[in-house]
C-alpha positions as CSV (number, residue, x, y, z in Angstrom):
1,X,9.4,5.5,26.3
2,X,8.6,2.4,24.3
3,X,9.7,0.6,27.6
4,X,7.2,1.9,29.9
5,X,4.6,1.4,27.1
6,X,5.1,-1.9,27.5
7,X,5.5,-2.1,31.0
8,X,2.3,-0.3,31.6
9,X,0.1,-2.6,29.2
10,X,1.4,-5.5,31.0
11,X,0.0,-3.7,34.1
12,X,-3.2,-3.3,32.2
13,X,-3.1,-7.0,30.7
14,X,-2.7,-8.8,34.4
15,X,-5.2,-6.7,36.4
16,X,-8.3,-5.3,34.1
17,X,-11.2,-7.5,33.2
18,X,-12.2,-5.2,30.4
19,X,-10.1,-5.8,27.2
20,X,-12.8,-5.7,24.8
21,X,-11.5,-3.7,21.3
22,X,-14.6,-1.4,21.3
23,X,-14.6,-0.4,25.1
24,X,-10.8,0.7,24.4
25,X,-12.1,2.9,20.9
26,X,-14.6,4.4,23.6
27,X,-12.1,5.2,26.1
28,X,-10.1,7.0,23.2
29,X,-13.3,9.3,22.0
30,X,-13.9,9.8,26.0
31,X,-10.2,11.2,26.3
32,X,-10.5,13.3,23.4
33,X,-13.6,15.0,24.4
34,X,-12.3,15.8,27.8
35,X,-9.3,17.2,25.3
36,X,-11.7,19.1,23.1
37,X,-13.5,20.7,25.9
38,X,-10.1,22.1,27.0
39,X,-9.1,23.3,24.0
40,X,-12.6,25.3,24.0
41,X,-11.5,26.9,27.4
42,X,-7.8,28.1,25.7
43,X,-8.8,29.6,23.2
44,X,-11.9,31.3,24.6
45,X,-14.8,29.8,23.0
46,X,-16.5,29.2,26.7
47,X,-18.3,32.0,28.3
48,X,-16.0,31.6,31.8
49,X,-12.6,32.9,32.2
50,X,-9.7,30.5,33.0
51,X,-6.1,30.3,34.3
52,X,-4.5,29.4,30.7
53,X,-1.5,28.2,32.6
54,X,-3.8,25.6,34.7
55,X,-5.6,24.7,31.6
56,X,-2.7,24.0,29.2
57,X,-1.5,21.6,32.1
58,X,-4.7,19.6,31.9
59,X,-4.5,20.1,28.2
60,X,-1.0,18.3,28.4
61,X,-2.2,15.6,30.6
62,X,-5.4,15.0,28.1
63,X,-3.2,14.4,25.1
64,X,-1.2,12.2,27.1
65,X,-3.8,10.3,27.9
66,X,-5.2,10.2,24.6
67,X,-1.8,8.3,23.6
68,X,-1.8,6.2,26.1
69,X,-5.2,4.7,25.6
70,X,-4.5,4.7,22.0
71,X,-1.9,2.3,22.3
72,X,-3.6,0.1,24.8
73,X,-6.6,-0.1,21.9
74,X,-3.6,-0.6,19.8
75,X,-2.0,-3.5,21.9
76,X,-5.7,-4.9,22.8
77,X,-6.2,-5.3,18.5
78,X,-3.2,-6.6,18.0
79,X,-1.9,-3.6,16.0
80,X,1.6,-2.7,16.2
81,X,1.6,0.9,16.7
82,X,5.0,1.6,16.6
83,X,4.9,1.0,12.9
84,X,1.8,2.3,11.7
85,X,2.7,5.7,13.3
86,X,6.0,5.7,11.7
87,X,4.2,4.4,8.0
88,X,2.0,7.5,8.7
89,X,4.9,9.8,9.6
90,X,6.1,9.1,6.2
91,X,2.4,9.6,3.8
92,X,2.1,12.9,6.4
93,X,5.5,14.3,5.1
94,X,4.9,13.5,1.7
95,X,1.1,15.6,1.8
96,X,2.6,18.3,3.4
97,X,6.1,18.8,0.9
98,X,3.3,18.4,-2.0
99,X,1.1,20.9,-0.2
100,X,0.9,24.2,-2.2
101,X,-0.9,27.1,-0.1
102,X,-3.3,29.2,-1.4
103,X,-3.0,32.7,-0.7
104,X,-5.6,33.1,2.6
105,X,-6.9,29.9,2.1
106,X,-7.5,29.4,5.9
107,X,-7.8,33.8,7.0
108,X,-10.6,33.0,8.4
109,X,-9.0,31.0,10.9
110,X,-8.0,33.2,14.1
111,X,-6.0,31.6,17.3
């Protein structure tokens, strides 16, 4: 998967105009709303009823992008992603093997 990473921001590099750092932090937040908006519509919280089938799908393709654009803002900053997420990976495990649950800390939560 790394590959076509690669392959794609080499796409990107030779044929958009627009590299600038901030655009590609804007085109993350833009993805993630589109993402947030769908996750409204799964779990309810619009007033329409939807095909949860046709909106996981979209759902799937939203995080995807999300990804994506995160590691073209990655390659445009000069940030090796690769590492960063696997240095993160690591401080992630160690919060959550530290993590002692309260009783119903989170009951009010409902999915």
């Amino acid at each position: 998967m790394e590959d076509k990473f690669e392959r794609l921001f080499k796409l990107f590099d030779e044929k958009a105009p627009v590299k600038h750092p901030v655009f590609q932090a804007a085109k993350i937040a833009e993805e993630t709303g589109e993402a947030i908006n769908l996750a409204f519509k799964l779990t309810g919280l619009r007033r329409e009823s939807y095909d949860i089938g046709e909106i996981k799908g979209k759902l799937s393709d939203e995080l995807a992008d999300i990804v994506i654009t995160t590691f073209t803002c990655a390659k445009v900053c000069g940030v090796d992603l690769w590492k960063a997420v696997e240095r993160k990976l690591d401080v992630e495990i160690g919060r959550w093997e530290k993590f002692e649950n309260s009783i119903n800390r989170f009951s009010w939560l409902t999915y």
